[in-house]
N, C-alpha and C positions, 0 to 999 in steps of 0.2 A: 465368608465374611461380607457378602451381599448387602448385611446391614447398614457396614461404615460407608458403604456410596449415598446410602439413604440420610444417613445420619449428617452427613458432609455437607449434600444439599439443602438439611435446614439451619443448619450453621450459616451457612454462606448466608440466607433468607434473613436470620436474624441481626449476622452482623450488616449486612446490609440498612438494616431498620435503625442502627444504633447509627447511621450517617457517616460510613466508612467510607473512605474512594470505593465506587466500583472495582476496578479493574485489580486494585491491588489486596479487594476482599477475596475477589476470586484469587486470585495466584494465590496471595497467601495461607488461606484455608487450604485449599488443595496442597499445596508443599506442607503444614502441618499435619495431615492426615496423612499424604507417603509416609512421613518420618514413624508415626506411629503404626502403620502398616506392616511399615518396616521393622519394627521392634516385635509385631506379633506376630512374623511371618507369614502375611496376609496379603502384602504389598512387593512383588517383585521393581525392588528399586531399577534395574535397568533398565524399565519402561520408561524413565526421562531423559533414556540418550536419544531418546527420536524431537526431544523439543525443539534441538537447532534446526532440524530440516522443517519442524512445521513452520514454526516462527521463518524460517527463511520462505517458506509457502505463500505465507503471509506477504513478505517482503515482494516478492516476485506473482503476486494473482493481478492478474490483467485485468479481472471484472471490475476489484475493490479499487484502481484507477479514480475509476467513476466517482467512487466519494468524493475527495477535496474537489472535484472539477463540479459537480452540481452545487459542494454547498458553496462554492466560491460565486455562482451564477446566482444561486438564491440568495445570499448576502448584497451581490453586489445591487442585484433590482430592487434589495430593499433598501437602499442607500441612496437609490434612482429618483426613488418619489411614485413609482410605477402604478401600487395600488391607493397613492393618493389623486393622482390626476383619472387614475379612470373610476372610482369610487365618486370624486363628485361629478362626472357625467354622466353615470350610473343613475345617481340618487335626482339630479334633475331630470332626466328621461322618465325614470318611472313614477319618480315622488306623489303623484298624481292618482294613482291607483292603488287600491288594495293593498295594505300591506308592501306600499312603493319602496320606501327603506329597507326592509326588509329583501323584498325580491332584490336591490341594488346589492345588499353585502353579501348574496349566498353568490350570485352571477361574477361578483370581483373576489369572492372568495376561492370558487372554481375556478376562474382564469388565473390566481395567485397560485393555488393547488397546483396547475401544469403549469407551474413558470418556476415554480422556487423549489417544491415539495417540502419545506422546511417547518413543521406545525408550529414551534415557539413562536417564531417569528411573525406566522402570519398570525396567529390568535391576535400579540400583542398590537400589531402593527393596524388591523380592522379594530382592537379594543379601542387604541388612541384616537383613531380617525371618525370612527361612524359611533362609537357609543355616545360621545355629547351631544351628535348631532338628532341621534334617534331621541336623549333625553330630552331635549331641548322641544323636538316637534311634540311630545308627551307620548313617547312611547311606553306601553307597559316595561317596570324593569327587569321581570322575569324573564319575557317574549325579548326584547333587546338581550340580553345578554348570552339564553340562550341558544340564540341564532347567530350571535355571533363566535361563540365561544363552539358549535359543532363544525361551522363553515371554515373553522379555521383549523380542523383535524381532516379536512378533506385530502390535504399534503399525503398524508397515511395510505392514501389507495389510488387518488389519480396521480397518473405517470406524468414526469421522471419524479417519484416517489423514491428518497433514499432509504427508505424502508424496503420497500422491493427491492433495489438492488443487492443490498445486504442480504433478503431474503432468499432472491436468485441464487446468491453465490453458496449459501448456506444449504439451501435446497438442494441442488445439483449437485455437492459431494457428496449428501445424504443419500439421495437417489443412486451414484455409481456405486455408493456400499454398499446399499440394498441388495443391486442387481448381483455383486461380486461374490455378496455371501450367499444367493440362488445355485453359485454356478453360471451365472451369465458375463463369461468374459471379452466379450465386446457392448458394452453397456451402452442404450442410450442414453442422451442429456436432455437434460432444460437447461437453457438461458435466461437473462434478465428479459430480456427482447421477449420472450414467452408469457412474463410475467405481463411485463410494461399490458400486451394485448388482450392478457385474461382480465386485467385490471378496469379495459375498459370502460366496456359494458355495464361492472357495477358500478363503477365510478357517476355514469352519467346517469342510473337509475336512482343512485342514492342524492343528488343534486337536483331530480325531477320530486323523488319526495318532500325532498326540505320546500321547494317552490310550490308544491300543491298546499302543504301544511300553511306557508305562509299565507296562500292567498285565501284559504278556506280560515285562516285566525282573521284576514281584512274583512272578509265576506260575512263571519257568523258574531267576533267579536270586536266590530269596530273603534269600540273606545279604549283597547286594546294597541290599534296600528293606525290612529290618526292622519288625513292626508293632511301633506304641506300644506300650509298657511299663505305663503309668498306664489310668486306666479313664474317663481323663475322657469324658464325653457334656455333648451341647448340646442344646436345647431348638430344636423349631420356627422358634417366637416369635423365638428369638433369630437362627437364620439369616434370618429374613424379616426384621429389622428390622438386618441388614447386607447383604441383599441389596435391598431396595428402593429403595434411596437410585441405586444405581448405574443398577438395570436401568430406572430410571423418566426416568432422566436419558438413557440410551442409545436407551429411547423416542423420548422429546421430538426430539432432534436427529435419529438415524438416520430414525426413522418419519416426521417432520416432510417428511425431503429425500425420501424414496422415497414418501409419498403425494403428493408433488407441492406442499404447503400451503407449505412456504418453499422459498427457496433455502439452500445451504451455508452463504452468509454468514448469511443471517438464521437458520436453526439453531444458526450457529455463536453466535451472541448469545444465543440462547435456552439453548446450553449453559453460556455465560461464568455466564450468571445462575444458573440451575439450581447448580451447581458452587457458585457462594458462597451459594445457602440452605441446602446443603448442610453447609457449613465451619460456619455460622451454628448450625444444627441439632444440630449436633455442640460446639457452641460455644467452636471451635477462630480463628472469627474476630475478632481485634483489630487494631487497632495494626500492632504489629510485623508480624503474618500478611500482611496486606494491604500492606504497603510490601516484604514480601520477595516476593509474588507478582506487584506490579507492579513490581521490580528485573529480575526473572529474565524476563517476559512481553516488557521492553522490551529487554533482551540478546539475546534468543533474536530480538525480531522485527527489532532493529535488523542483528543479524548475516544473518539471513535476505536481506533487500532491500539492504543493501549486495552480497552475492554476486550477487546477480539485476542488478543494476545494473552492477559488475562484469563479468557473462557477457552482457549486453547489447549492453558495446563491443568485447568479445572474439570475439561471433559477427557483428559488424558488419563487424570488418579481417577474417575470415577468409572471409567472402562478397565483400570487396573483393577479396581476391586468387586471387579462384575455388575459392574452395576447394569448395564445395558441388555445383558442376559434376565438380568431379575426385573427389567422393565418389559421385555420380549417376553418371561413365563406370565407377569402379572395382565397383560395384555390379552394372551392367548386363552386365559383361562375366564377373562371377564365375560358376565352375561351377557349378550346381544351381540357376541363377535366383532366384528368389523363395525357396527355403526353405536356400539358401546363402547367403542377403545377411541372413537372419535368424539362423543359425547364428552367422557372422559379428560380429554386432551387440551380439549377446546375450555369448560367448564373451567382447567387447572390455571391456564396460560388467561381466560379471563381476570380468574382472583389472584395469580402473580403479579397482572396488569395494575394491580394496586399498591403495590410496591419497590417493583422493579420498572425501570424505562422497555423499551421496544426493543434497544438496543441491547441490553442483559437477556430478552426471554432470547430473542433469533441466533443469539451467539452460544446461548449456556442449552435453554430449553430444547429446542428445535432439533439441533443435534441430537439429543438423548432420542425423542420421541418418534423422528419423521423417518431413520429406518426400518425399525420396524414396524409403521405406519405402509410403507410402500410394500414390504414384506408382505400384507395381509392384503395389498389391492389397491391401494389408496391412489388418485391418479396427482402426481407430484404438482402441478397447475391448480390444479382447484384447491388441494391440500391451501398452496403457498397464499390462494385471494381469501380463503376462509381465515389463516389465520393473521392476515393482515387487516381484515375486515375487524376481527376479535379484539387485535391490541387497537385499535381505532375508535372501536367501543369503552377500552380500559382509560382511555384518554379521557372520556367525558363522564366516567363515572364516580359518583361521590361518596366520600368523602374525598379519595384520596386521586380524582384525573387529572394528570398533569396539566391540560389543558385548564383547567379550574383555576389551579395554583398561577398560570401563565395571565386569565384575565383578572384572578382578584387583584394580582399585584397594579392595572393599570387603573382600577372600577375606584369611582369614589366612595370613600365612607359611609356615604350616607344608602347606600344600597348594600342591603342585608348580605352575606354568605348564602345564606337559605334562598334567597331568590335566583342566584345563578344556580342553584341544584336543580329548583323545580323547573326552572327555564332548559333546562339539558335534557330532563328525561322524556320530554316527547321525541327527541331524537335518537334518543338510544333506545325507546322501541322502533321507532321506524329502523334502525341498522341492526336490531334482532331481528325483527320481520323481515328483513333482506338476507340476513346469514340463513335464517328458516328457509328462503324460497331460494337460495342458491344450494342447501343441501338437496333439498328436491326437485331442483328443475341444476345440474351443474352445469349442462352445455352454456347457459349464461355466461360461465368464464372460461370454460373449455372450448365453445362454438369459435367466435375469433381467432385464435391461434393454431385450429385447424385449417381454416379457410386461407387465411396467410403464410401460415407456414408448412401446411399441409402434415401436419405431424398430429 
């Protein structure tokens, strides 16, 4: 009855589409389809006496820590003022050159990336601050929106990325099942801290695109990226004393995880802290600041672990009803072997991208697919930046990128829908041409985390 796993998972797709809670689409479909398993003797019901102990898994994983502690750091810097004060010293430094606006939101959109990883946040957060100012100078509305609406899915791939962590963690139990079902009982792992290193590389080659693209849009279509009008300049002193606060923090945590001196979670702690001396320093923290950043800290973490919880018993009935065997035959038997079952995977988790969050594919998808992905060869690091790179792509694509949805809500009126599409898609080939050149050159994201971690 290999069918009803198949059949389960577009249930779940659709009711998803009819705007159900996540978490309780999944559990609940999945518990309707045991019962009826169960009735055709299809479904061994005592496969859900192991839910206490996952769900207790859940309760006691050391990695998934890290969540509420990065999103508490990235809420709280946005509460800070962080990417407003170095945004306008950004925008007077360069305003002056090529495409200066421009080149300011992708450079505080990266330093946002490795400071928060949080994509809603920063899309909306550079929507508020730098789109009237771009409108204003006469930036095209396309080119403004755009650039700002990809700069602000960078969260997605550079580290602490809570996409990768989740990824990490999901990766690495995927990987010991792989090895388990070999016969390999002392299995190796991946960590986050693996991820965080393979991430980096492309991180800052997809940040070098979006800057050459801007400067060559100042360069070939000027009336496009208008230079400032005013003559404002800034002072040194003053860009160092909006850039130190971030890059010192992106230290702490990143540097912490890739010299080995903590783990993720305990960076991740070190950045919660970091983050509110920050707020303090700026003396943005009271009261009210801290009750709304431990509001949104505890929505964001509760919503997170209820999905994971949710995809937990979702991937439990669909291992009940073979499903995982009939994703292993249909694998095995596709044309192009191993780089057809990737093709495949990647294509699927693309167009899911469309109507599931990042957080439903790595928790529901990922599972199903990346054992038997490793099974045929796959190396679990490159696997994890490919398809982080993928759902980062699914963020900016239209109709349906969430990031879309995150800028129309802040864009005025009087700028089309259809203009933030066009403005996206030179982005999202440049991050296909980058998934392209990381299939065939992988040391990209596998180089790094040899050299540091020697593995």
């Amino acid at each position: 009855m290999e069918w009803l796993s198949l059949l389960m998972f577009v249930v779940v797709c659709v009711v998803l589409m009819l705007g159900y809670p996540v978490a309780f689409s999944l559990a609940g479909v999945a518990l309707i389809f045991s019962m009826i398993g169960t009735f055709t003797g299809s479904f061994d019901q005592s496969l859900l006496n192991a839910l206490p102990s996952r769900l207790y898994g859940i309760m006691t994983n050391q990695t998934l820590l890290a969540v509420p502690l990065f999103v508490f750091m990235g809420v709280m810097l946005e509460k800070s003022k962080v990417a407003e004060s170095l945004l306008t010293s950004m925008t007077q430094a360069f305003g002056r050159m090529p495409a200066g606006m421009g080149v300011a939101v992708i450079l505080v959109g990266a330093l946002m990336a490795a400071s928060t990883g949080i994509v809603g946040a920063t899309v909306v957060t550079m929507g508020l601050l730098s789109l009237p100012s771009m409108l204003k100078q006469g930036y095209q509305q396309s080119y403004a929106t755009g650039v700002i609406a990809a700069t602000g899915t960078l969260g997605q791939i550079i580290p602490p990325s809570i996409a990768l962590v989740l990824l990490g963690d999901v990766l690495s139990s995927s990987y010991q099942q792989a090895q388990l079902a070999q016969g390999i009982f002392s299995p190796e792992t991946i960590s986050v801290g693996d991820l965080f290193a393979a991430a980096l590389v492309p991180g800052v080659m997809l940040v070098l695109l979006y800057l050459l693209y801007s400067l060559a849009v100042g360069v070939f279509k000027p009336n496009w990226t208008p230079k400032q009008s005013d003559e404002q300049k800034v002072s040194v002193p003053q860009i160092l004393v909006s850039l130190i606060p971030p890059l010192t923090l992106i230290f702490l945590v990143l540097g912490s995880i890739l010299l080995g001196v903590a783990t993720p979670t305990e960076a991740a702690g070190v950045g919660a802290f970091g983050a509110t001396l920050i707020a303090l320093q700026k003396r943005k923290l009271n009261k009210e600041t801290l009750q709304a950043v431990m509001r949104s800290t505890t929505t964001v973490t509760s919503m997170i672990f209820m999905i994971l919880i949710g995809a937990s018993i979702f991937s439990l009935v669909f291992r009940g009803f073979g499903g995982e065997e009939l994703i292993h035959s249909l694998f095995s038997e596709m044309p192009g072997g191993k780089f057809g079952a990737i093709l495949i995977v990647m294509v699927v988790i693309f167009l899911l991208g469309f109507i599931l969050d990042f957080i439903e594919i790595t928790f529901v998808v990922v599972p199903l697919v990346a054992p038997v992905l490793f099974m045929m060869g796959v190396d679990p690091v490159w696997l994890g930046i490919m398809i982080a790179l993928n759902l980062q792509t699914s963020f900016l694509t239209p109709p349906f990128g969430f990031a879309l949805f995150y800028l129309r809500g802040v864009t005025p009126e009087s700028i089309p829908t259809t203009a933030i599409y066009k403005g996206v898609l030179p982005f999202i080939i440049m991050q296909i041409l980058l998934m392209v050149a990381l299939a065939f050159w992988p040391e990209m994201a596998t180089g790094l985390p040899k050299i540091i971690y020697g593995n």
